[in-house]
C-alpha positions as CSV (number, residue, x, y, z in Angstrom):
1,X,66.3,117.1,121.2
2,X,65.1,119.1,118.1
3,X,68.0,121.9,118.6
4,X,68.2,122.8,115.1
5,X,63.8,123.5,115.1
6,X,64.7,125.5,118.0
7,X,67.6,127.3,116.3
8,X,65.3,129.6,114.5
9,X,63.8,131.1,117.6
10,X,66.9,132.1,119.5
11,X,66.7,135.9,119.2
12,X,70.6,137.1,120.0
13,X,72.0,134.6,117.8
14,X,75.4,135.7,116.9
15,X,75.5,137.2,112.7
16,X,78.3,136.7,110.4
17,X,80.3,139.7,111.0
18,X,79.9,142.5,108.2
19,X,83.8,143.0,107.7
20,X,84.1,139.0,107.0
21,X,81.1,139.2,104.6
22,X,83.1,142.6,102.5
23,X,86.3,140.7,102.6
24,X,84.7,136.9,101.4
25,X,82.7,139.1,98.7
26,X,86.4,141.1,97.7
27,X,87.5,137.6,97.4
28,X,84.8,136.1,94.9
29,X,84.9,139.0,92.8
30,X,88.3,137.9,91.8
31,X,89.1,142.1,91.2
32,X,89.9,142.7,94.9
33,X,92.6,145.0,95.5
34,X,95.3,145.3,98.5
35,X,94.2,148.8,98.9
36,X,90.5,148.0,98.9
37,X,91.0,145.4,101.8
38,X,93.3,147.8,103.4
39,X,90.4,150.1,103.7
40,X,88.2,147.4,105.1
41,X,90.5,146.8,107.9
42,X,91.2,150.4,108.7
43,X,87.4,151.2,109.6
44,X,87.5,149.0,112.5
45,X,90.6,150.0,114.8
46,X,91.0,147.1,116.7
47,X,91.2,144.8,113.6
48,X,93.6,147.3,112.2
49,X,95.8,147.1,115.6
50,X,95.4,143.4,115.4
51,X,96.4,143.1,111.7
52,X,99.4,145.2,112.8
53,X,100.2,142.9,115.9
54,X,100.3,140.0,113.6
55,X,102.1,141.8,110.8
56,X,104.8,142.9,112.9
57,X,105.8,139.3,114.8
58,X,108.8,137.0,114.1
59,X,106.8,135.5,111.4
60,X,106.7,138.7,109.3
61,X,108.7,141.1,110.3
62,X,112.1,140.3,108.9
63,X,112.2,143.0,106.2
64,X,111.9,146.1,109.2
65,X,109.0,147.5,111.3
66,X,105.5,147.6,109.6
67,X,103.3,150.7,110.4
68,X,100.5,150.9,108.3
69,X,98.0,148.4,107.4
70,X,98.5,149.1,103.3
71,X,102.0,148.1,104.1
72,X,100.7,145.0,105.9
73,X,98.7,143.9,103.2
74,X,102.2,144.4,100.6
75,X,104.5,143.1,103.0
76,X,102.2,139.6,104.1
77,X,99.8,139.6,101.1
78,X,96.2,140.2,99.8
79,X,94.8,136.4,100.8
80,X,96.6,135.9,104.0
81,X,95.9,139.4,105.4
82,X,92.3,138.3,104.4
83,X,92.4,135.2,106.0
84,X,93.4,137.0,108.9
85,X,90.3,139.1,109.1
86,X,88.1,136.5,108.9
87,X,89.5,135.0,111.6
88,X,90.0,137.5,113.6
89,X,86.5,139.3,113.1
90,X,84.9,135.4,113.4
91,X,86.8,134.8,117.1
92,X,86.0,138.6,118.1
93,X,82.6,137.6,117.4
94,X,82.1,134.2,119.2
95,X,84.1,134.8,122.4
96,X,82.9,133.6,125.6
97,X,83.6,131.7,129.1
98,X,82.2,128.1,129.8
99,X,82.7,125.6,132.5
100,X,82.6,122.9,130.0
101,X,84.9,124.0,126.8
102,X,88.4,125.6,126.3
103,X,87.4,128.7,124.1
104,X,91.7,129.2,123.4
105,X,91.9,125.9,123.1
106,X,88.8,125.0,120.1
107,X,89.6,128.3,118.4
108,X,93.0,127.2,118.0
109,X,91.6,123.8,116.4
110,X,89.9,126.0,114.2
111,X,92.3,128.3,113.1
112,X,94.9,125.8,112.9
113,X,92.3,123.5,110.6
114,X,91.2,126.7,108.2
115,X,95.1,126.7,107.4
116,X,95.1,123.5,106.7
117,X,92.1,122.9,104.8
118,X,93.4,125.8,102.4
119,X,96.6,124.4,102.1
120,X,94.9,121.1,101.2
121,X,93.0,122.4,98.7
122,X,96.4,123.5,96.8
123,X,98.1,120.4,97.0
124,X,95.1,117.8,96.1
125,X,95.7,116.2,92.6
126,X,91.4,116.5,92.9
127,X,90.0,119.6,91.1
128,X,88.0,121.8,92.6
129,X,85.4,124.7,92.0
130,X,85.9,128.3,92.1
131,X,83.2,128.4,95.0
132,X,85.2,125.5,97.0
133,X,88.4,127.2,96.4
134,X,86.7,130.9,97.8
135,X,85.4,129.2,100.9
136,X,87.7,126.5,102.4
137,X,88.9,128.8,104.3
138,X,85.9,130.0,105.7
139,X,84.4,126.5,105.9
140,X,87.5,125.4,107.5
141,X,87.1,127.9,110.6
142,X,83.5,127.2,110.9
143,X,83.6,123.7,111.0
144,X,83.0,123.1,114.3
145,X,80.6,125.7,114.8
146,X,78.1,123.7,116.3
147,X,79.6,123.3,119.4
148,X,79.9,126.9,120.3
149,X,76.2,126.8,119.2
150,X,75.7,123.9,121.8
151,X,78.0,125.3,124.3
152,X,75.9,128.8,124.3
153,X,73.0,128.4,123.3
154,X,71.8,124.8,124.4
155,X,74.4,124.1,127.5
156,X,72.2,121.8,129.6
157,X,72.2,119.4,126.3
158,X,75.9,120.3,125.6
159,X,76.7,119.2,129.1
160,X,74.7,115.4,128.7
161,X,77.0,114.8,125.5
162,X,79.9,115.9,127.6
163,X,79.6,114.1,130.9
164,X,78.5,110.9,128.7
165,X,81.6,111.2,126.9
166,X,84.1,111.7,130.4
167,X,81.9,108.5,131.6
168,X,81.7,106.2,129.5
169,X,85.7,107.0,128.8
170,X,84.7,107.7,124.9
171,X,85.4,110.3,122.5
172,X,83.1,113.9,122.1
173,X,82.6,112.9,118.7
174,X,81.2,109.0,119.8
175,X,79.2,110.6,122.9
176,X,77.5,113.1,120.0
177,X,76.4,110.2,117.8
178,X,75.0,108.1,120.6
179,X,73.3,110.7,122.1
180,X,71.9,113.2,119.4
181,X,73.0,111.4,115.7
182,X,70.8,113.8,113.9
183,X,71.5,116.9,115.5
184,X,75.5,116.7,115.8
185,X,77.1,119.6,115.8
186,X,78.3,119.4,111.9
187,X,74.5,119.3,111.5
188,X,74.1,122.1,113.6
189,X,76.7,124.4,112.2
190,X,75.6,123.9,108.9
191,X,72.3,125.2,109.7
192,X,73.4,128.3,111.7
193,X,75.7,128.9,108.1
194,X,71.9,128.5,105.7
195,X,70.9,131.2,108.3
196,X,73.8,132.8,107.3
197,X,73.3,132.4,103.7
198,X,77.0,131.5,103.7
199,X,78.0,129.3,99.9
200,X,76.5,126.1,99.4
201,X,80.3,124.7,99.4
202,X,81.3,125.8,103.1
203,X,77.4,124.9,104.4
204,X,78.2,121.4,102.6
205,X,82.1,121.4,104.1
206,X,80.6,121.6,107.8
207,X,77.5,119.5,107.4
208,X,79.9,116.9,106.2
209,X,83.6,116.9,107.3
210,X,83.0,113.9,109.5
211,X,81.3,112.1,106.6
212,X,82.7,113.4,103.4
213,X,81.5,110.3,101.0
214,X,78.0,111.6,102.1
215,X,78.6,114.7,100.5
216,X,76.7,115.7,97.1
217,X,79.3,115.3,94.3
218,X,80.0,118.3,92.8
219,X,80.7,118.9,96.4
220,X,82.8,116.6,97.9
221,X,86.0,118.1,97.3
222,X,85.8,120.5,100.3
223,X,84.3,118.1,102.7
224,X,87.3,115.2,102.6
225,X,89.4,118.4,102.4
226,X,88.0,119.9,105.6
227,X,87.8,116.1,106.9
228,X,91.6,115.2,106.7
229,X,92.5,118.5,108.3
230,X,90.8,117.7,111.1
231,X,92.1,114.0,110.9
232,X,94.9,114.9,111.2
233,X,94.7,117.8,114.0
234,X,92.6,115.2,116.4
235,X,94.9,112.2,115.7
236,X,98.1,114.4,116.1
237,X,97.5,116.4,119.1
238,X,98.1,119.6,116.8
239,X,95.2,121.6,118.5
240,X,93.3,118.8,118.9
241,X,89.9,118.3,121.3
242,X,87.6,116.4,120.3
243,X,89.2,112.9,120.6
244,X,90.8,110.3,118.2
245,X,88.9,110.2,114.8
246,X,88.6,106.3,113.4
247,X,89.5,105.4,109.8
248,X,92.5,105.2,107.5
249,X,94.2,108.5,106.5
250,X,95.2,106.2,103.5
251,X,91.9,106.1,102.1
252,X,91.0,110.2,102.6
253,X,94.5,110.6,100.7
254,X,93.8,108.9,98.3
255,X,90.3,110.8,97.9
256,X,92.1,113.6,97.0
257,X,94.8,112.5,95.1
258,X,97.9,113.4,97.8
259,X,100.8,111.6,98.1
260,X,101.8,110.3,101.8
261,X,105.3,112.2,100.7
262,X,103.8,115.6,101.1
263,X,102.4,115.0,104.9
264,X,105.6,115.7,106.6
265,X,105.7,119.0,105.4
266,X,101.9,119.6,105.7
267,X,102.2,118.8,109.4
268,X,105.1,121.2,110.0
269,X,103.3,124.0,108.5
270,X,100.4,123.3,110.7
271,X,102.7,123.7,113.4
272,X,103.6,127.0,112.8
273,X,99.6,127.9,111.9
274,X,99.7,126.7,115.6
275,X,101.7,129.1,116.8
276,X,100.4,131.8,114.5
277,X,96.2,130.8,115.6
278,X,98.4,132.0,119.9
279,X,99.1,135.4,118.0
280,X,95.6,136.1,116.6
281,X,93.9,134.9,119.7
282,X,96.8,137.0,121.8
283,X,97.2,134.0,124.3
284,X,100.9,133.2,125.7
285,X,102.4,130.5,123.9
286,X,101.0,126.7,124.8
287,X,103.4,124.4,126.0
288,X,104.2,121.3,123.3
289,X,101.1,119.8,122.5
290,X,100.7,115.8,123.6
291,X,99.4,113.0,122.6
292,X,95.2,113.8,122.9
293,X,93.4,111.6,125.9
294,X,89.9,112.0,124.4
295,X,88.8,114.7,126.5
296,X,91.7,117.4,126.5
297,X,89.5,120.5,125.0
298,X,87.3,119.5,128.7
299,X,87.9,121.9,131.3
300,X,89.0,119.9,134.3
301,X,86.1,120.4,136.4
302,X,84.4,117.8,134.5
């Protein structure tokens, strides 16, 4: 197919937006302030209206009515609020329509998954780096990436993976691999992130979060991190799309040094990131998600 040779040439590719880039460089630093990224958020008035949407729902506003965003970033916190704003800013920026994929539906896959890859990342026994640790997050939301990249950008070969998958009765994921196994859309995302000149840890998190032993090794901690959050979404139903994921969540666990103990409470948070991912996206509440059919992020005129 050679999408990623043609990557290069598309002129109106969409850019990491700048407010995601001042708040990931706050982050690294490790001196950012809550009134620095208050001031970030305040030159853009629909983030700002957004981060005081958010701040001011059941899931924050039990100590009285927020009204500024300084007060936001006290009241919720300086990496959440962050988080926010790269999620936010990253949805604003990717929004679209498509007969083919459920834009609500894969962003809140993403969002859901960014939650829990950084929850992940605190409760593995594994140790990580400083860069891993500043860009799970990010690498988390992006992972999928490639698809919107297929979706826009290269629909006609985006639309052969998909009707192979609906006839064949397969999986995205095992459509993908038979049809284009070199240019999947991990491998896709992770070049749209080198155009980027996003870390080497989130580019390596996308490239391999369906094949984390593949991973360099001072760089595998953020790929089985990224991995079994989306194991887990896809073989859950929690935001899921892209079809059933094969393996053992034994073995990924064990990876990373978590005990099975600490899933039950892992998947209730994600829950409530589900819920959370309806608020930033400011879509009506879904109804309770069911057991995934391989083909539910598919619009139904497939």
């Amino acid at each position: 197919m050679n999408i990623i040779g043609r990557l290069n040439s598309i002129t109106n590719l969409p850019t990491l937006p700048e407010v995601v880039q001042k708040v990931q460089r706050m982050v690294f630093s490790g001196d950012g302030s809550a009134q620095g990224l208050a001031k970030i958020v305040e030159q853009d008035p629909s983030l700002a209206a957004k981060i005081l949407q958010v701040a001011n729902s059941g899931f924050y506003a039990a100590g009285g009515r927020i009204t500024s965003v300084p007060m936001a970033v006290t009241r919720i916190g300086f990496n959440e609020i962050g988080q926010i704003v790269v999620a936010a800013s990253v949805v604003k920026n990717f929004s679209s329509t498509s007969n083919l994929l459920d834009y609500k539906q894969f962003w809140r896959h993403a969002l859901t998954a960014a939650h829990m890859a950084f929850t992940c990342s605190r409760i593995s026994g594994v140790s990580m780096t400083k860069e891993e640790r500043d860009m799970v997050y990010l690498a988390g939301l992006l992972h999928d990436i490639g698809i919107l990249i297929y979706d826009q950008f290269f629909h006609e070969e985006f639309e052969e993976i998909a009707l192979y998958a609906a006839d064949k009765g397969i999986s995205y994921l095992e459509a993908e691999s038979a049809i284009a196994p070199k240019e999947t859309h991990a491998a896709l995302g992770a070049a749209l992130l080198e155009m980027w000149k996003v870390g080497s840890a989130a580019i390596d998190g996308v490239r391999f979060h369906h094949a984390p032993e593949r991973a360099p090794d001072k760089q595998k901690s953020i790929s089985f991190t990224i991995h079994l959050s989306e194991y887990i979404l896809c073989n859950s139903g929690l935001g899921s799309f892209e079809g059933l994921m094969r393996g053992q969540s034994g073995n990924i666990l064990a990876q990373l040094k978590i005990e099975p103990d600490k899933l039950p409470a892992f998947l209730r948070s994600a829950q409530t990131e589900v819920d959370k991912s309806d608020l930033i996206l400011a879509i009506e509440k879904p109804a309770p998600p069911e057991r995934p059919r391989g083909h539910d992020w598919l619009l139904r005129s497939v």
